[in-house]
PAFIDO-624391 format. One record per residue (C-alpha): y, z, x; residue in one letter. Coordinates in nm, 4 decimals. Each point is the difference from the previous one (the first is absolute). Last residue first. Layout:
% PAFIDO-624391
> y;z;x;type
> Y;Z;X;A
...
***
This chain:
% PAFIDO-624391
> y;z;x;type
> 2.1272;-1.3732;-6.5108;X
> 0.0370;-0.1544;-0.3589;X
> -0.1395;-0.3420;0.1381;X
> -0.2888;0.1349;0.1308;X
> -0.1625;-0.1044;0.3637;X
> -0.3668;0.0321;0.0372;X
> 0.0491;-0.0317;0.3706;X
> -0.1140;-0.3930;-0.0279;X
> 0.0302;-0.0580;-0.3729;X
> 0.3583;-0.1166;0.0167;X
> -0.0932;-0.2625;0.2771;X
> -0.3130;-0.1690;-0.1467;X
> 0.2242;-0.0153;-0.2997;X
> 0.2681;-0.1532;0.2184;X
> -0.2492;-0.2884;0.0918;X
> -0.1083;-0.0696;-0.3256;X
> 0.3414;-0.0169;-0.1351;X
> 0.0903;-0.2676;0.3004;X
> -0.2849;-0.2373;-0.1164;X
> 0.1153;-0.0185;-0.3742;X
> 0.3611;-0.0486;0.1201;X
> -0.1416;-0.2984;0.2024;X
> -0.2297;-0.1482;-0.2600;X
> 0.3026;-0.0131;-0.2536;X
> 0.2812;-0.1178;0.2270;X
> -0.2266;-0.2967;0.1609;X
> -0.0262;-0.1275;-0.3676;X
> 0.3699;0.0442;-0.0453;X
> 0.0321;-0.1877;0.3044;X
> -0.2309;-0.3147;-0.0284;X
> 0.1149;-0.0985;-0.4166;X
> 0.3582;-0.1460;0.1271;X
> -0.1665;-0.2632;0.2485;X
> -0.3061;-0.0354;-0.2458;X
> 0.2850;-0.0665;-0.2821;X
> 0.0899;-0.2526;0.2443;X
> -0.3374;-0.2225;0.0112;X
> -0.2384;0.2019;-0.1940;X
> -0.3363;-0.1334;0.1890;X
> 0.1465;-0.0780;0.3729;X
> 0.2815;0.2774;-0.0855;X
> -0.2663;0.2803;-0.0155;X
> -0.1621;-0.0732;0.3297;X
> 0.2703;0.0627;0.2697;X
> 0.1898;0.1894;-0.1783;X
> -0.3099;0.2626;-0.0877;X
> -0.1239;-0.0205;0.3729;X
> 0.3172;0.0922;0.1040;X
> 0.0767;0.2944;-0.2338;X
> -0.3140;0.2192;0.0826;X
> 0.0174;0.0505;0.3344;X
> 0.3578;-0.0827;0.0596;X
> 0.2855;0.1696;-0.2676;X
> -0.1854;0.2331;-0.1812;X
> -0.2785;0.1006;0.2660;X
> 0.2510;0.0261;0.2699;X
> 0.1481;0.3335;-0.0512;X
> -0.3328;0.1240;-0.0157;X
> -0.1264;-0.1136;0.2822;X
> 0.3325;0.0892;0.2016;X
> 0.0189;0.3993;-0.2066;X
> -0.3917;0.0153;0.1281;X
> 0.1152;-0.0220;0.3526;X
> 0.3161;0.1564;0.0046;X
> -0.1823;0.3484;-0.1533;X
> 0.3236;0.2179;0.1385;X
> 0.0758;0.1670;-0.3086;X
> 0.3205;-0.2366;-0.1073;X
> -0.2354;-0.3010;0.0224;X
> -0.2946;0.0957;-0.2274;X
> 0.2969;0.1105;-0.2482;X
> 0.1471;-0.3293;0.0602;X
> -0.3189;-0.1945;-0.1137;X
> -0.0277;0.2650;-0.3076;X
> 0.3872;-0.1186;-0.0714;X
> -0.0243;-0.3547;0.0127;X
> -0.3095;-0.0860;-0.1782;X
> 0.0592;0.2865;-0.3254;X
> 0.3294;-0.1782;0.0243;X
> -0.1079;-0.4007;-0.0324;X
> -0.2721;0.1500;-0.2914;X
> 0.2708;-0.0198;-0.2704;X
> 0.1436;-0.3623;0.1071;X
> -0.3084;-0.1293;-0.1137;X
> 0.1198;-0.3056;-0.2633;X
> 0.2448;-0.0511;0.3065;X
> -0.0898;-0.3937;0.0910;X
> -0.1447;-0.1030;-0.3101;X
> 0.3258;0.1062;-0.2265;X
> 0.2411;-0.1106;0.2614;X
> -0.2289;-0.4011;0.0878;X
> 0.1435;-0.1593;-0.3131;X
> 0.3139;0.1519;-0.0526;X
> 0.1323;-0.1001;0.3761;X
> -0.1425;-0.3695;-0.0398;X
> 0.1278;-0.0012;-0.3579;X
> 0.3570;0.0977;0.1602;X
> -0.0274;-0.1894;0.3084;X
> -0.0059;-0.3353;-0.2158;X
> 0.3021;0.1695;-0.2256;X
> 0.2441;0.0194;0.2959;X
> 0.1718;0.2789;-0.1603;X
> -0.0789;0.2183;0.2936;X
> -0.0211;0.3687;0.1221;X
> 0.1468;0.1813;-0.3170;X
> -0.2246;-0.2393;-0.2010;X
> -0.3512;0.1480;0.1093;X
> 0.1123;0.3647;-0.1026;X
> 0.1220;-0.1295;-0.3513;X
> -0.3586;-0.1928;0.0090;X
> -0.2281;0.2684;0.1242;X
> 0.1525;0.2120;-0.2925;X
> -0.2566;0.2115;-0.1649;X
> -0.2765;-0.0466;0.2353;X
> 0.2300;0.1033;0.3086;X
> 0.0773;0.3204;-0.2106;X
> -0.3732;0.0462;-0.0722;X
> -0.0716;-0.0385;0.3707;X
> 0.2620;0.2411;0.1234;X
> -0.0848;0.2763;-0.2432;X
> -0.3579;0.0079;0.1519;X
> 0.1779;-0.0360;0.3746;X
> 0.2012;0.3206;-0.0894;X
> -0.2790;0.2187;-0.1656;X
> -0.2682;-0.0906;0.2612;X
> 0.2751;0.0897;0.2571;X
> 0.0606;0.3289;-0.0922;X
> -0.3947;0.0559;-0.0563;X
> -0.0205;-0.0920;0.3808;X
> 0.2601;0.1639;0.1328;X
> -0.1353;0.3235;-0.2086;X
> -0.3638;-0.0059;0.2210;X
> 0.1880;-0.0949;0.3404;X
> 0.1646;0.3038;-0.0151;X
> -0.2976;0.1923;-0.0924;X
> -0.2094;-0.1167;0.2811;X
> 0.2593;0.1036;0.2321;X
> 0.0797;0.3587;-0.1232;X
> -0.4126;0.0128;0.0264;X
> 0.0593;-0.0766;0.3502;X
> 0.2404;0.3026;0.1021;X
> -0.0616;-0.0407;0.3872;X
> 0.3218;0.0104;0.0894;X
> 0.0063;-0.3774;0.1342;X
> -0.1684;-0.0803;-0.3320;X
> 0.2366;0.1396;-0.1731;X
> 0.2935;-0.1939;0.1832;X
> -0.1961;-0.3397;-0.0434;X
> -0.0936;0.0641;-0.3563;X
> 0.3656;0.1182;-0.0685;X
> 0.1623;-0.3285;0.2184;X
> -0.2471;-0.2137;-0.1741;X
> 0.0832;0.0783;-0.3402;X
> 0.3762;-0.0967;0.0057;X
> -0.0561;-0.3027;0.1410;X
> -0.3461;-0.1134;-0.1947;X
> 0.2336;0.0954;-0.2758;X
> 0.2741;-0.2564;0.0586;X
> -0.2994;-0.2526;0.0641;X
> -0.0643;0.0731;-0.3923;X
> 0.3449;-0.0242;-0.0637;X
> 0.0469;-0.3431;0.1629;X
> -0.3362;-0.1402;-0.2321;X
> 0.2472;-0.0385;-0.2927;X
> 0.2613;-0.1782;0.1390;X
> -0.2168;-0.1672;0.2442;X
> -0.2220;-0.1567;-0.2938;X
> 0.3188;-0.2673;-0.1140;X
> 0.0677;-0.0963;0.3811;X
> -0.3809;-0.0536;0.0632;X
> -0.0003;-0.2471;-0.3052;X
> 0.3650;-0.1625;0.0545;X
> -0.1351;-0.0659;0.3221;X
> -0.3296;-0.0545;-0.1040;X
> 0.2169;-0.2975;-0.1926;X
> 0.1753;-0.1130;0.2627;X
> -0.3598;-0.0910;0.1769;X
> -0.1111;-0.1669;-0.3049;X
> 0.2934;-0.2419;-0.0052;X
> -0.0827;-0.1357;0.3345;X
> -0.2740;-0.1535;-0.1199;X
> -0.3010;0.1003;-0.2187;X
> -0.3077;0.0126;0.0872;X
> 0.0221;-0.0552;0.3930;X
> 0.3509;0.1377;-0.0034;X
> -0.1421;0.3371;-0.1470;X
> -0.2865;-0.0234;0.2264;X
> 0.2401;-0.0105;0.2919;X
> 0.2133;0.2479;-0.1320;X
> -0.3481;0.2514;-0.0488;X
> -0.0689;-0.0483;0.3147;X
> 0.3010;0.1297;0.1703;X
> 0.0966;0.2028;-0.2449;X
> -0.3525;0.1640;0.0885;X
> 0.0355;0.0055;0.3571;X
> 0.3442;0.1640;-0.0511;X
> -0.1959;0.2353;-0.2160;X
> -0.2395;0.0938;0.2653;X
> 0.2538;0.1005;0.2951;X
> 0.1641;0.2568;-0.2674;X
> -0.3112;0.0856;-0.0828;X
> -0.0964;0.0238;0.3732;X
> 0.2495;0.1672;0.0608;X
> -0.0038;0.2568;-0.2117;X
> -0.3442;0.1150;0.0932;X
> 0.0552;-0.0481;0.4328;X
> 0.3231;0.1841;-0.0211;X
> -0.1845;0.3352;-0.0499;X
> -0.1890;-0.0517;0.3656;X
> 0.2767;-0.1782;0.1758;X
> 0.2362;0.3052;-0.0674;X
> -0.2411;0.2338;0.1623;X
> -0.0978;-0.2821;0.2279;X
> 0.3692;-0.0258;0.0951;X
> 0.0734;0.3357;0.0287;X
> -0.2828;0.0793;0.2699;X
> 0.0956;-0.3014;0.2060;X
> 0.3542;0.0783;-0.0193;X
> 0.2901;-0.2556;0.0305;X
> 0.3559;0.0699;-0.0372;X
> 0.2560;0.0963;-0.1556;X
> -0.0312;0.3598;0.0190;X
> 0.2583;0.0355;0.2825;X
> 0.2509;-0.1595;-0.1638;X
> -0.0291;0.2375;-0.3170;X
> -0.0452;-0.0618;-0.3785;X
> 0.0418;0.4014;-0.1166;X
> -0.2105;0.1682;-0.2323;X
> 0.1464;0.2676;-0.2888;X
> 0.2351;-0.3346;-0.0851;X
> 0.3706;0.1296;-0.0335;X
> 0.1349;-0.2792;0.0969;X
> 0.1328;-0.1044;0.4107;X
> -0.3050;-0.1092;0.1092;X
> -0.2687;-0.0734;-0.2662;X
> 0.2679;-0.0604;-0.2937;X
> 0.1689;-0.2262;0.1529;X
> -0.2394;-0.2094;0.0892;X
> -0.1348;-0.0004;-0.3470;X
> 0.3582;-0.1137;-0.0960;X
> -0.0099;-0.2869;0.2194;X
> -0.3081;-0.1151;-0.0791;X
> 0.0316;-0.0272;-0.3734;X
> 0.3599;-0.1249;0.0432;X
> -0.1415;-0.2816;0.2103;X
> -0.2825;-0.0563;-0.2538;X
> 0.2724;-0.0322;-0.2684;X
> 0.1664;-0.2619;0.2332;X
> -0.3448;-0.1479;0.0166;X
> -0.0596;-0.0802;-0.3901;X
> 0.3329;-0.1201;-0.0380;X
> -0.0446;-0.2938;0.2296;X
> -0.3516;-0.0656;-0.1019;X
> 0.1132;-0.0577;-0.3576;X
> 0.3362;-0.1785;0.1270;X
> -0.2400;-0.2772;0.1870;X
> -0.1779;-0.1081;-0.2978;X
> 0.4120;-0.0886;-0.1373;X
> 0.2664;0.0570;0.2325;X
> 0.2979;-0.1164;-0.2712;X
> 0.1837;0.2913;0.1086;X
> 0.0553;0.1528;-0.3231;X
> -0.3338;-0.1855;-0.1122;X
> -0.2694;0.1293;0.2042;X
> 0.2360;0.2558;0.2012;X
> 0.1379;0.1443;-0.3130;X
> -0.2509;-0.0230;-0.2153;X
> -0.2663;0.1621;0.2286;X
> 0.2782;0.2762;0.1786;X
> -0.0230;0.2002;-0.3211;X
> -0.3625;0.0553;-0.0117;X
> -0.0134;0.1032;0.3537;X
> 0.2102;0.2413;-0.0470;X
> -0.1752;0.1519;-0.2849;X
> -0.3182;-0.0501;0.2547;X
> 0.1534;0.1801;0.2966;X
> 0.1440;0.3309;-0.2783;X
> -0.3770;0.0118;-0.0819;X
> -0.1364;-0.0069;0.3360;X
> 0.2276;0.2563;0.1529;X
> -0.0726;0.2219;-0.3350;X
> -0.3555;-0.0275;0.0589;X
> 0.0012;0.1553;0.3263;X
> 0.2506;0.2737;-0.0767;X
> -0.2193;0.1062;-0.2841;X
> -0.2858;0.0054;0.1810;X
> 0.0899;0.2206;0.2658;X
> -0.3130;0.2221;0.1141;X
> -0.1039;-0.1520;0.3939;X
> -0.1912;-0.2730;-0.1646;X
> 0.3146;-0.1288;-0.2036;X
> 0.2270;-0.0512;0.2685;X
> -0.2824;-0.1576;0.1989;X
> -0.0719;-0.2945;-0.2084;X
> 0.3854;-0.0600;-0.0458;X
> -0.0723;0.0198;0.4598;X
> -0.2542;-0.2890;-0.0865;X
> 0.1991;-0.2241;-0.1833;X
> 0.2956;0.0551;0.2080;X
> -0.2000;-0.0879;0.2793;X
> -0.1287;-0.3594;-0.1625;X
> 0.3251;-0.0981;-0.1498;X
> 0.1719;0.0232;0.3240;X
> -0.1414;-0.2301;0.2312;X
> -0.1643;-0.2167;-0.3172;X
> 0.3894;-0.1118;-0.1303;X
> 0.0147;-0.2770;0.1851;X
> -0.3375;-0.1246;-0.1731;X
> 0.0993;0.0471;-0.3651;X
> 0.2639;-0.2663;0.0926;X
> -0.2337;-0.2423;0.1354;X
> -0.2559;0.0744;-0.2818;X
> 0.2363;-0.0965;-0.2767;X
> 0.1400;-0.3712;0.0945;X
> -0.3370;-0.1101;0.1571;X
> -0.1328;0.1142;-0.3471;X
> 0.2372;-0.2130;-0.1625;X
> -0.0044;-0.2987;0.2705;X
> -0.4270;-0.0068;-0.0499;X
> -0.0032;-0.0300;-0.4266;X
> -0.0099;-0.3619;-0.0566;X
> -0.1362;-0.1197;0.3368;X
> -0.2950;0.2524;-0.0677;X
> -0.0418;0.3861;0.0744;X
> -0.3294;0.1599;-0.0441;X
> -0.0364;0.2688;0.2782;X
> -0.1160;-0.2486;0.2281;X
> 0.2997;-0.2193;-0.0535;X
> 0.1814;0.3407;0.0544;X
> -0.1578;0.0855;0.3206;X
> 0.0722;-0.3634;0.1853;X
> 0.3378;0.0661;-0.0909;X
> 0.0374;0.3432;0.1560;X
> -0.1659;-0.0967;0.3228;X
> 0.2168;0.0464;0.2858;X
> 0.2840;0.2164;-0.0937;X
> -0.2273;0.1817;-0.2298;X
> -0.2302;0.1100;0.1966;X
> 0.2281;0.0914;0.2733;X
> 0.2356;0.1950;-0.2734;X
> -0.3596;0.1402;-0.1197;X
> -0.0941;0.1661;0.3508;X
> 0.3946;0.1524;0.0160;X
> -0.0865;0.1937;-0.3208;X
> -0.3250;0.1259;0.0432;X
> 0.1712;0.1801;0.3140;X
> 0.2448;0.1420;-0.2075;X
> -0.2455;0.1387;-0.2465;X
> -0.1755;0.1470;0.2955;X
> 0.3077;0.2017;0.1667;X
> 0.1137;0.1689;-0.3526;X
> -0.4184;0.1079;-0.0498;X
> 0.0548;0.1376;0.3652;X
> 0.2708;0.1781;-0.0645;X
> -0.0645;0.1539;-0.3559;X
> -0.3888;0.1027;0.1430;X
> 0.2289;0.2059;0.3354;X
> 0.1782;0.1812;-0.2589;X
> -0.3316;0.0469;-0.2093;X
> -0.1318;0.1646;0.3548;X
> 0.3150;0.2223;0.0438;X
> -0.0038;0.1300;-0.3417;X
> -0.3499;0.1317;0.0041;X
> 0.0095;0.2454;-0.3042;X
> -0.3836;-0.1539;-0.1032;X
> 0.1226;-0.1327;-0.3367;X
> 0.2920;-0.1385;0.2181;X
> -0.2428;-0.1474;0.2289;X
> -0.1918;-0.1845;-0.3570;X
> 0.3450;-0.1422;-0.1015;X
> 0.0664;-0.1312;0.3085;X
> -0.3081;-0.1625;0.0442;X
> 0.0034;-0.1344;-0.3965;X
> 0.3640;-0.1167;0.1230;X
> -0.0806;-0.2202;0.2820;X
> -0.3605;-0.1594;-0.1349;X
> 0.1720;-0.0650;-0.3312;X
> 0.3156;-0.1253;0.1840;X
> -0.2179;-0.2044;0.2648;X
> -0.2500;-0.1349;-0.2862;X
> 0.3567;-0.0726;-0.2174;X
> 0.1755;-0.2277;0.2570;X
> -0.3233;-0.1624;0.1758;X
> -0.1434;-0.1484;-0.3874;X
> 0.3419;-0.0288;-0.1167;X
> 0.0400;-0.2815;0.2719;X
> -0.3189;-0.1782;-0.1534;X
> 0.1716;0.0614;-0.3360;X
> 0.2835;-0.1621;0.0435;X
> -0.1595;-0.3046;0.1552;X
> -0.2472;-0.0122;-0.2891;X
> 0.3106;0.0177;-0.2295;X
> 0.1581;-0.3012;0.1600;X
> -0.1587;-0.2742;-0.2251;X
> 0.1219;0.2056;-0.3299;X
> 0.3648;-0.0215;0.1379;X
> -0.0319;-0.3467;0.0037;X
> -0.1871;-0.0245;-0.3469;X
> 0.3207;0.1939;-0.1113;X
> 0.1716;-0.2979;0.1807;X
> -0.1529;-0.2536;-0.1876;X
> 0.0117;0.1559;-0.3516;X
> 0.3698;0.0612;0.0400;X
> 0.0969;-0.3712;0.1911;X
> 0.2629;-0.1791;-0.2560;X
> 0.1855;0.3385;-0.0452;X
> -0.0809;0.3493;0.1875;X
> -0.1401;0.1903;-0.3165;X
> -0.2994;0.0563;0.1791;X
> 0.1739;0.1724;0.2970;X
> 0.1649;0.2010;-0.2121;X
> -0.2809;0.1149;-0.1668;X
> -0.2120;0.0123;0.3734;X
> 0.2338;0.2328;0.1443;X
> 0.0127;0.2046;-0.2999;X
> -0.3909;0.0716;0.0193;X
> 0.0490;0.0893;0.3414;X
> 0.2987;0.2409;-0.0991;X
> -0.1719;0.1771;-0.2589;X
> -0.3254;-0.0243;0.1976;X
> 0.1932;0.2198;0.2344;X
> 0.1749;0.2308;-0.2867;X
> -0.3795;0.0745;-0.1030;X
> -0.0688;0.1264;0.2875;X
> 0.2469;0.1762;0.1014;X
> -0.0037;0.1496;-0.3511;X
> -0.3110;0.0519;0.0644;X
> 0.0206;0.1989;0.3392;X
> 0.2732;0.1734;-0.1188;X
> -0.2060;0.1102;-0.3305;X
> -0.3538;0.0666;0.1919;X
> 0.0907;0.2972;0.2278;X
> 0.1604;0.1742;-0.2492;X
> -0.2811;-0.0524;-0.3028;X
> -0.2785;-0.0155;0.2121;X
> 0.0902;0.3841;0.1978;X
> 0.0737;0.1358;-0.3565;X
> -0.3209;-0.1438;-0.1349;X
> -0.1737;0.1560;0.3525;X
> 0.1530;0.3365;-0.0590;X
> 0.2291;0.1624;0.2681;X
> -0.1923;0.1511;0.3039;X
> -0.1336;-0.2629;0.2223;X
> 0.2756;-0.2515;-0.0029;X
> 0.2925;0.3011;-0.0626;X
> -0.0519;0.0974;0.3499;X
> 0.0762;-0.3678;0.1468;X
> 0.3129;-0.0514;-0.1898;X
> 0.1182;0.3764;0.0512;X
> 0.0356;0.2588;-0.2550;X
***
């Protein structure tokens, strides 16, 4: 049985399951490596807690260019998956080349951006005098690597959209192991420091890229990347344009949000408080990454489905991500209960940014639980072709309800109103989303057992 047959006749748990696992394992094997970055980083002597605050400073950067590389591979491969659903080969060829000629694009735009103003971005961003020549150090490395990152990005996207998962994830697991072993060497090895975490980060990109390419043209891809196809189409770009618009503006969103949030942090806090969302965010990622890993997996079988008209094979799909998920993040909380301080220490044992770090953890993810139920219904919205409500929805947890929450909350709490603003946002937003996929499930009197 084919990868695209198999999406709308083998059961939906099945589906989850092997659609899910490589893109969770991906997942989870990228925060791996991020989360490694940032030990060894924090372990650098005489400047740990400084540069981790460094690194913390540039994540509104690295988000901001998330926010163009994963809206143009969601838009790409949810297109392609939905013209495979339709047996239109030709057309998702044509998606894979324009999606491949857009993230290159994006790419050039932020080497000008960066070339002129990158400085002037990270004091906005939150950087001081202590903590400017680390993130300096970081982002101009990450930068090179943007021309190449961002396509091979998208065309991993694309593997998976047109049926191989498994190949998919694997690329991205075997990346990040590789990753993991060039940190220690190049940081201390070669004595590079900051700039040996970027370093190793972009060579993996490189291979990322590079075997994606691969794959497309001279692999054994069912879709081929072709010259001719790279290129510009009005009608593929506003079908890519129109799904891109929900992921990236939560991508787009949460760089706005580091960036306010590290500028409250400093305001309350210091510099300290940034590295310590760092080691925060860093802690959550490993058990949030599995949840995204299922968004993934899901939204190639909604979008397929839903291409082949099968919508209640949609609706279910997105109802078992999201008791999956519940489960995971649930476990996730009581495990970061249970040992916030081992997990705290592995990142520093500067003992200031410890009780900084312990402090805010419990606070910050006491609603981890509801962060899937948020995620999943707003990619469900997306993955049908409902951009509009997926964009309000996606921003309700992380704009329209979070800002005016840090904005007030800190004035009366002081920093545990900094820590208190998201988990609050997280509960009001998850109950928000249910209503709106209830609305949705009763519509064509739809029946889970169908």
């Amino acid at each position: 049985m084919s990868g695209q047959n198999e999406l709308k006749e083998k059961s939906i748990g099945y589906l989850l399951i092997k659609y899910s696992i490589p893109s969770i394992l991906a997942m989870m094997i990228t925060s791996l490596y991020n989360t490694v970055d940032r030990i060894f980083v924090g372990s650098i002597k005489d400047v740990g807690p400084l540069a981790i605050s460094g690194i913390g400073v540039t994540m509104p950067f690295m988000t901001i260019l998330g926010a163009f590389c994963v809206a143009i591979a969601v838009g790409g491969s949810t297109n392609i998956a939905i013209k495979l659903g339709e047996n239109n080969k030709e057309e998702a060829e044509k998606v894979l080349g324009t999606t491949m000629l857009l993230e290159i694009i994006v790419a050039l735009i932020l080497y000008i951006v960066c070339f002129f103003f990158i400085e002037d971005i990270l004091y906005l961003f939150g950087a001081s005098k202590n903590t400017i020549s680390y993130s300096l150090d970081y982002i101009n490395i990450i930068v090179m690597g943007a021309i190449y990152n961002l396509p091979g990005f998208a065309m991993n996207n694309a593997i998976r959209a047109q049926g191989n998962p498994k190949f998919a994830g694997n690329m991205m697991i075997i990346c990040c192991i590789l990753n993991i072993i060039l940190d220690p060497i190049l940081i201390f090895g070669f004595n590079m420091g900051i700039k040996g975490a970027a370093l190793g980060t972009i060579i993996c990109q490189f291979i990322v890229f590079a075997w994606s390419l691969h794959y497309f043209t001279l692999g054994k891809s069912n879709i081929k990347l072709k010259l001719k196809n790279i290129k510009v189409e009005f009608k593929i770009l506003k079908a890519i344009t129109l799904i891109a618009l929900t992921p990236f503006f939560m991508e787009l969103a949460s760089g706005f949000i580091h960036l306010l949030t590290n500028n409250i942090l400093k305001s309350y806090g210091g510099d300290l408080t940034i590295g310590a969302m760092t080691v925060i965010t860093s802690v959550s990622l490993l058990f949030l990454m599995p949840v995204y890993g299922i968004s993934q997996g899901m939204q190639t079988i909604i979008a397929y489905n839903y291409g082949a008209k099968l919508y209640n094979r949609s609706r279910k799909t997105l109802f078992m991500a999201m008791v999956y998920s519940s489960i995971l993040l649930g476990f996730g909380l009581v495990f970061i209960l249970l040992f916030k301080s081992q997990l705290i220490e592995v990142f520093t044992k500067d003992k200031n940014l410890q009780s900084i770090s312990s402090n805010g953890i419990s606070i910050y993810l006491s609603m981890l639980p509801t962060i899937g139920i948020s995620v999943l219904g707003t990619v469900y919205f997306q993955s049908i072709g409902r951009a509009k409500l997926s964009m309000i929805l996606s921003l309700l947890r992380q704009v329209i309800i979070f800002i005016p929450f840090i904005l007030t909350l800190p004035r009366v709490f002081g920093l545990t109103g900094v820590w208190a603003s998201q988990p609050t946002a997280d509960f009001l937003s998850m109950i928000i989303v249910l209503l709106f996929l209830i609305k949705d499930f009763k519509k064509d009197n739809y029946n889970l057992n169908d």
